[in-house]
C-alpha positions, -999 to +999 in steps of 0.1 A: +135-426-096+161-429-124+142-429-155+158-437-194+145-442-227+140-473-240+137-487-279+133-518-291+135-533-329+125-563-347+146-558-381+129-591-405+128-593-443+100-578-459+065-582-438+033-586-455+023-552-460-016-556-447-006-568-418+022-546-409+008-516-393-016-546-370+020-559-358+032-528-346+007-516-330+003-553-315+036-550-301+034-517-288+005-525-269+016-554-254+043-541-238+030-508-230+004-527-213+028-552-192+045-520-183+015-506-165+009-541-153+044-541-137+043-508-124+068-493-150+057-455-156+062-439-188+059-401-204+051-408-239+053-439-262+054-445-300+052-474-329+077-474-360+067-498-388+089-505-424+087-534-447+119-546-432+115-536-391+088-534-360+103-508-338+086-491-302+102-463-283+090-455-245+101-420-235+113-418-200+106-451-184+116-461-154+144-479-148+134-502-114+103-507-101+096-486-065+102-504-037+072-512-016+056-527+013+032-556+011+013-567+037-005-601+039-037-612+057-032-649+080-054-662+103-080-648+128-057-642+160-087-666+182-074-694+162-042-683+161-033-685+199-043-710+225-058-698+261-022-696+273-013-671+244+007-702+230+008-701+187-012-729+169-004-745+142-025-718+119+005-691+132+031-709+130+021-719+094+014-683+082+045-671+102+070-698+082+049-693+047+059-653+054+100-664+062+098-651+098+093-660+134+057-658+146+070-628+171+076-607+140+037-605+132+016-581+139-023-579+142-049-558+122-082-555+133-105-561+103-143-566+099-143-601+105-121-596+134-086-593+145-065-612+123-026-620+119-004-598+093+027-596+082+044-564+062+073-571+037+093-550+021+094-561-014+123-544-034+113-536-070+130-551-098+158-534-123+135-532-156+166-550-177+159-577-154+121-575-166+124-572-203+133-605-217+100-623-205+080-590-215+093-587-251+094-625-251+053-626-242+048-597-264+062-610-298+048-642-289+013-629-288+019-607-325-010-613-350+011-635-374-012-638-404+016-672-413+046-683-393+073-694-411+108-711-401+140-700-416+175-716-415+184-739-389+161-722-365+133-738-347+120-706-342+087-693-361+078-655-376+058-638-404+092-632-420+132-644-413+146-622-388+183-608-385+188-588-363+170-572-326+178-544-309+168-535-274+184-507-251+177-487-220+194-456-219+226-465-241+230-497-220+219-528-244+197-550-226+200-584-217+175-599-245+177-627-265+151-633-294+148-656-323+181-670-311+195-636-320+208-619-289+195-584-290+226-552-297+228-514-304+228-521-343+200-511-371+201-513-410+196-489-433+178-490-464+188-522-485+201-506-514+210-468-506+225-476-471+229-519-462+255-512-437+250-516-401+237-487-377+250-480-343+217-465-322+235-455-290+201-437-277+165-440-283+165-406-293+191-406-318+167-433-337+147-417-365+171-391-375+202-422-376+176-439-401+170-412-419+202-406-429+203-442-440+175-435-463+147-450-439+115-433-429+109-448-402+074-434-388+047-452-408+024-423-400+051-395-417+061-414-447+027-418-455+021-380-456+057-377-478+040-405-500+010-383-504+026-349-508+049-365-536+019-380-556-002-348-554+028-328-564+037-351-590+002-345-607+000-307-607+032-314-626+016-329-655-020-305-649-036-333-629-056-346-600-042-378-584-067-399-567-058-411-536-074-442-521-069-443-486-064-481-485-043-483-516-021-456-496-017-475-461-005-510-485+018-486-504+033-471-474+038-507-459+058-515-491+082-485-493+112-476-467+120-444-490+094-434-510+098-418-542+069-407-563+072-414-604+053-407-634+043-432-662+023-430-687+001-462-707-012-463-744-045-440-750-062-472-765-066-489-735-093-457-724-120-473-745-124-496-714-142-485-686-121-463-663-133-486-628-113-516-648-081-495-654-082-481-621-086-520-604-060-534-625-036-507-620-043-506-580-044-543-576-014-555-594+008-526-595-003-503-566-005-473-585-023-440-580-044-434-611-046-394-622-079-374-640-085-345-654-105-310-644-137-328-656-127-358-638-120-381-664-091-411-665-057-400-678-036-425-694-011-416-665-003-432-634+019-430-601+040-454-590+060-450-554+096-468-560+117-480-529+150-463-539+162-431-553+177-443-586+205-422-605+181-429-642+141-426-631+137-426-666+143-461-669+123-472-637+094-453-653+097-473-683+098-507-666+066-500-650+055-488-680+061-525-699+044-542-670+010-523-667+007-532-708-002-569-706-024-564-668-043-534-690-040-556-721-056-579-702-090-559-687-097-547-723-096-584-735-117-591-702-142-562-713-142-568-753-150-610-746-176-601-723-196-571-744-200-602-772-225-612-752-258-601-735-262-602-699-292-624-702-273-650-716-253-653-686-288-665-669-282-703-669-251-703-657-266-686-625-278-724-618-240-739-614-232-715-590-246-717-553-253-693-525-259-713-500-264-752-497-301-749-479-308-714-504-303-730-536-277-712-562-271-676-570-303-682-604-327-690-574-319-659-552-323-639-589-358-654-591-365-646-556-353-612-556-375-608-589-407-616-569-401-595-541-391-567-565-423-570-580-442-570-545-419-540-536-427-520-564-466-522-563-464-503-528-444-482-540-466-471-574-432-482-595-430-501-626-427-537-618-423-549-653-386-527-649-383-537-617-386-575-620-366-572-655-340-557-637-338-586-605-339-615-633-302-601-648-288-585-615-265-612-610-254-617-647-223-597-643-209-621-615-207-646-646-184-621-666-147-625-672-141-592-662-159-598-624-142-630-622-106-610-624-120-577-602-146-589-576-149-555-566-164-545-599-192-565-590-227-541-603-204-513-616-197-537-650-231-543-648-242-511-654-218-512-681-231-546-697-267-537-695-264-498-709-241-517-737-268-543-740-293-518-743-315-517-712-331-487-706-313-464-682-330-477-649-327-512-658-287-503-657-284-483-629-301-507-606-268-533-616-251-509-598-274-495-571-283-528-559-254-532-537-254-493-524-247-487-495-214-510-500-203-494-465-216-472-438-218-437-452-215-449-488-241-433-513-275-447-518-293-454-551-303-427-574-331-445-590-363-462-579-356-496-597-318-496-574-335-488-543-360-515-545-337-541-556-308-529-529-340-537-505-351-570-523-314-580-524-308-578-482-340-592-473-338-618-497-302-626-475-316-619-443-344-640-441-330-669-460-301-668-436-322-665-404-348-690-418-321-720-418-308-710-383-275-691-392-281-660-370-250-639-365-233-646-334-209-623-312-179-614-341-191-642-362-209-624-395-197-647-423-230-629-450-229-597-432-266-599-414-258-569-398-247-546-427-275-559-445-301-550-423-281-515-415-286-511-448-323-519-456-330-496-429-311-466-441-326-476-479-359-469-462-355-441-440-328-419-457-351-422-492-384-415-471-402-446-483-432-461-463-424-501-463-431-523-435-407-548-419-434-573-412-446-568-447-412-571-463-405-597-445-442-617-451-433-608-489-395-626-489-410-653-469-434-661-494-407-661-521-388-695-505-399-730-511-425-742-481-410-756-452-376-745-460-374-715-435-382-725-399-411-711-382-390-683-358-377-665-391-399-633-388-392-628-352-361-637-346-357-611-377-378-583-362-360-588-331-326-584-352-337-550-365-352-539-338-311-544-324-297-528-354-321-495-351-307-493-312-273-491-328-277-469-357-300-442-336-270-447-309-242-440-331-257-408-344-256-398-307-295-403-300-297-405-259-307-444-252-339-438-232-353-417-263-349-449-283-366-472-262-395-450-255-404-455-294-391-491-292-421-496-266-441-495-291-431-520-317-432-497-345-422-513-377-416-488-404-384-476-404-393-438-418-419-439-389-401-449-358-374-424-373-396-393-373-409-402-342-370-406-330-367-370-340-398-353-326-391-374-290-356-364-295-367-327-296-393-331-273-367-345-243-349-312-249-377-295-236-384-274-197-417-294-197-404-333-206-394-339-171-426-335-155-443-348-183-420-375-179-427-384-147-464-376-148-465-405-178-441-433-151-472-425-128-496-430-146-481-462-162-470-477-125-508-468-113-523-486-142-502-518-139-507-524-103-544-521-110-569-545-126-588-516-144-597-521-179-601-487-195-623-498-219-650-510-196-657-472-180-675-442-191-660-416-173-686-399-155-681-359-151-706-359-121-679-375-099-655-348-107-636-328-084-621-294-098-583-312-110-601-342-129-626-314-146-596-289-158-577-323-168-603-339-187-614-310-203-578-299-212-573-337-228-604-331-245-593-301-263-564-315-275-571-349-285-589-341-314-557-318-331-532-347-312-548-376-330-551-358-362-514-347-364-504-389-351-524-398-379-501-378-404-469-387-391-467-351-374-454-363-342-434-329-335-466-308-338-480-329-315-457-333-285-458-290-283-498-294-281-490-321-254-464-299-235-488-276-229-505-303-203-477-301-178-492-273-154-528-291-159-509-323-153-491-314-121-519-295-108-541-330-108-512-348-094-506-326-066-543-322-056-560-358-066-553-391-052-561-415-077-564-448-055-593-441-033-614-468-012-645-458-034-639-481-066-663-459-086-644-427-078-612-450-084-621-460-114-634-431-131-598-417-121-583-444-136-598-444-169-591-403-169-551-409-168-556-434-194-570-414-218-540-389-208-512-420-214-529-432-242-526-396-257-484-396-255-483-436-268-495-426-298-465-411-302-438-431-278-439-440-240-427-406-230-424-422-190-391-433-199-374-407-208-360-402-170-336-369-163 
């Protein structure tokens, strides 16, 4: 089969640059997957994106679809046919719905029967014939963040667009978009190259562009954008910071990127580097620089779209607008040092969290008393503790928060070591929102890690208590990241907390009868979710979860040693039969009515197996219990591996249900020591090879 490349571009005015690399992927997908859906093979396929053009190349497609035969089911040939062999009107129906006589049918024998058929040869359609409803379906269906009409048209984009191209080979298909019929013809850059392009193959695309001062790979010209802005600092014996998301909008801004180097007024250092570095990302997009010891330089990088002929004076136009937005954070910073954070306390009470929650000076207040509780089982300080929940908020208050959200804690920790709290007391306005993200950094200090705690519970169970459970993609306070991160507070800074005791603790905190009476298990339920995903993303096998699951432990650094001593344990020559041996046991005891507890196990009815297995158990136990009881769960799974010979030895010799119910019994309270022995540690019978 004839097979071509085929390109296609969207060339608009400039696209919002968040949303730009979602569109072209968006488009590519679409059409890639109506190919496949069409039966329209490819070799390779690829997504351009600029500020000014959505472009997608399919290498080798095929022209036409195969030709092929496709054969339809009719009736069954008993009720297709009188006694005479004379066609009904089901064959005649199913013979005129096919186009062709009922003597051109043929029969299939199926398993309900013989039945009627009919084979068609169905010709495959020219792919140029296909195009126009695919493209037309695909840009339809583009994540627009906000259509907009231009012109006369009636039809609706992100941005005005002027001009489509669509070929197949170095024919120009038959496409018609945005009341633009589709050509051969690109752009260049606006400035360096406006004239038209003529792309007479897909291949020829890129390097045409780039000699028209386009980079058209979004992928490539953000690696030229980072190469240029590292190279640009050694220049001037710096380290350029690069954030990756301030890189991917800067990339979506730029056709030609070329890296500059301004410089601001030393003056503006006195403010704290995090407010430079916001105002300078935010509003101007550009890549702050430090030095070896990793301090700010009053030195910045900004990416210009064009080449120009005098840099020098691009430079300084950037250079006269960063003044006023830096002006402006050490105004922001000097208002807001004239006052303590304290004083921002009252004006907690005008702002609200949530309608049913009360506003952000009650969840202070509450996060203050569960501090408190927080910090007696841990031995802390609660008077720093609950000092440091009643001003944690304060900073939301501040000009300087107001402007850069983001700056949230970090100006806290400014305000309160400028206030003169002691050094904990201005961490924790920080640390209290660590981890920010998944894989973020956790709080250094006590005081942070048990308000980052107080904090998420404090959200969690107000949330679930008024009914607002997160559903399916729906997760407008973040439940989950909140509860991800309550449980890495616990477990990665080995602290022994209890959910049910946390959770007894925020409860207490909210006025009676506000939270509804499901709150705590609806919640333990949520984490019990949340510890499934996090022990499955760090590649823990399923089945080792649940068997500590089964046992409704509720301390995070608990249930994760005994993750990791399972974990190690399923590794193991002798967790297989063990395995087994523990299903066995389990499946025995629940078809029974035998309570453990009301039989002595008598030795006297013993045969050989039960006497080497109870003895073995009884050897054990004592060292088994004693390492449960310290959290040594590893230590105590190898004592327990040593049972499997003993184990399948009774197994293969000992029938447990006998008619005698004394026998039966005293067998049945023997394996129930030995299953009671592995759930102390998790219910190893589901951990199945």
């Amino acid at each position: 089969m004839n097979k071509q490349d085929f390109l296609f571009e969207l060339g608009c005015e400039e696209l919002p640059p968040k949303a730009l690399t979602k569109l072209a992927k968006s488009l590519h997908d679409s059409v890639a997957s109506a190919f496949e859906s069409l039966q329209l093979s490819f070799v390779a396929s690829e997504w351009f994106a600029t500020p000014r053009r959505l472009a997608i190349r399919f290498t080798e497609l095929d022209s036409a679809q195969e030709d092929k035969q496709v054969e339809r089911l009719g009736p069954a040939v008993a009720a297709a046919f009188d006694n005479d062999g004379n066609p009904k009107p089901a064959a005649t129906g199913f013979a005129k719905s096919c186009g062709v006589e009922v003597s051109a049918l043929s029969r299939k024998q199926t398993d309900k029967g013989e039945r009627l058929a009919f084979v068609a040869d169905v010709k495959g359609q020219q792919t140029s014939e296909l195009i126009q409803d695919i493209l037309q379906k695909a840009v339809s269906q583009l994540p627009v963040p906000k259509a907009m009409r231009w012109g006369n048209s009636t039809s609706q984009f992100s941005r005005p667009v002027h001009w489509v191209l669509a070929i197949l080979g170095e024919e120009v298909l038959p496409v018609e978009l945005f009341e633009i019929k589709a050509g051969n013809l690109s752009f260049g850059h606006r400035f360096h190259a406006p004239q038209s392009i003529a792309i007479n193959n897909a291949t020829d695309y890129e390097s045409k562009l780039l000699d028209a001062r386009v980079v058209s790979c979004f992928e490539a010209r953000k690696a030229q954008i980072r190469i240029q802005v590292e190279n640009a600092a050694k220049k001037i014996n710096a380290t350029a910071v690069v954030d990756e998301d301030l890189l991917e909008e800067v990339t979506a801004l730029v056709e030609w990127p070329v890296a500059l180097v301004g410089k601001f007024d030393q003056e503006f250092l006195t403010v704290p580097a995090e407010a430079l570095i916001s105002s300078m990302a935010e509003h101007q997009k550009y890549f702050h620089l430090i030095d070896n010891d990793g301090k700010l330089l009053p030195n910045f990088i900004t990416i210009s779209n064009i080449e120009s002929s005098q840099p020098e004076s691009v430079i300084e136009g950037n250079e006269k607008v960063i003044r006023p937005r830096l002006a402006d954070a050490k105004f922001f910073y000097d208002n807001d040092c004239k006052k303590k954070l304290e004083d921002y306390i009252d004006k907690l009470k005008t702002v609200v969290f949530q309608n049913k929650l009360g506003t952000l000076y009650d969840k202070s207040q509450r996060i203050s008393s569960l501090s408190k509780v927080i910090a007696h089982s841990l031995g802390a300080d609660q008077a720093t503790a609950t000092r440091a929940a009643e001003i944690c908020k304060c900073d939301l208050m501040t000009d300087m928060v107001y402007e850069f959200p983001d700056l949230q804690g970090i100006m806290g920790r400014y305000y309160a070591t400028n206030d003169g709290e002691n050094s904990e007391v201005a961490a924790a306005m920080d640390e209290i929102y660590m981890p920010r993200f998944a894989g973020d950094e956790l709080p250094q200090t006590t005081t942070g890690l048990i308000l980052a705690l107080a904090e998420r519970l404090d959200t969690l169970v107000g949330i679930f208590g008024i009914g607002q459970l997160p559903t399916g993609a729906k997760d407008p306070f973040a439940l989950r990241r909140a509860s991800l991160g309550v449980l890495r507070l616990i477990t990665e800074k080995s602290v022994t907390l209890d959910l049910v005791e946390l959770i007894d603790a925020s409860i207490n905190t909210f006025d009676d009868g506000l939270l509804n009476a499901e709150t705590k298990s609806n919640l333990l339920e949520f984490f019990a979710a949340r510890t499934t995903a996090m022990y499955q993303e760090k590649g823990i096998n399923t089945q080792v979860i649940n068997s500590v699951q089964e046992l409704n432990v509720t301390q995070p650094l608990d249930f994760y040693n005994r993750i990791k001593a399972v974990d190690l344990f399923n590794k193991t020559p002798e967790s297989a039969d063990l395995a087994e041996a523990n299903k066995r046991v389990k499946n025995i005891l629940e078809k029974s009515d035998f309570d453990p507890a009301a039989v002595n196990i008598d030795t006297q009815l013993f045969e050989a197996e039960e006497t080497a297995l109870y003895q073995t158990i009884n050897e054990v136990a004592e060292f088994v219990n004693s390492q449960v009881q310290a959290g040594h769960y590893q230590q105590a799974l190898d004592k327990l591996a040593g049972l499997k010979e003993v184990v399948n030895n009774f197994f293969d010799n000992v029938m447990v249900n006998v008619d005698d119910p004394q026998i039966r019994n005293n067998r049945l309270a023997l394996i129930a020591q030995l299953r009671n022995l592995f759930l102390g540690i998790a219910d190893i019978s589901l951990l199945q090879k």
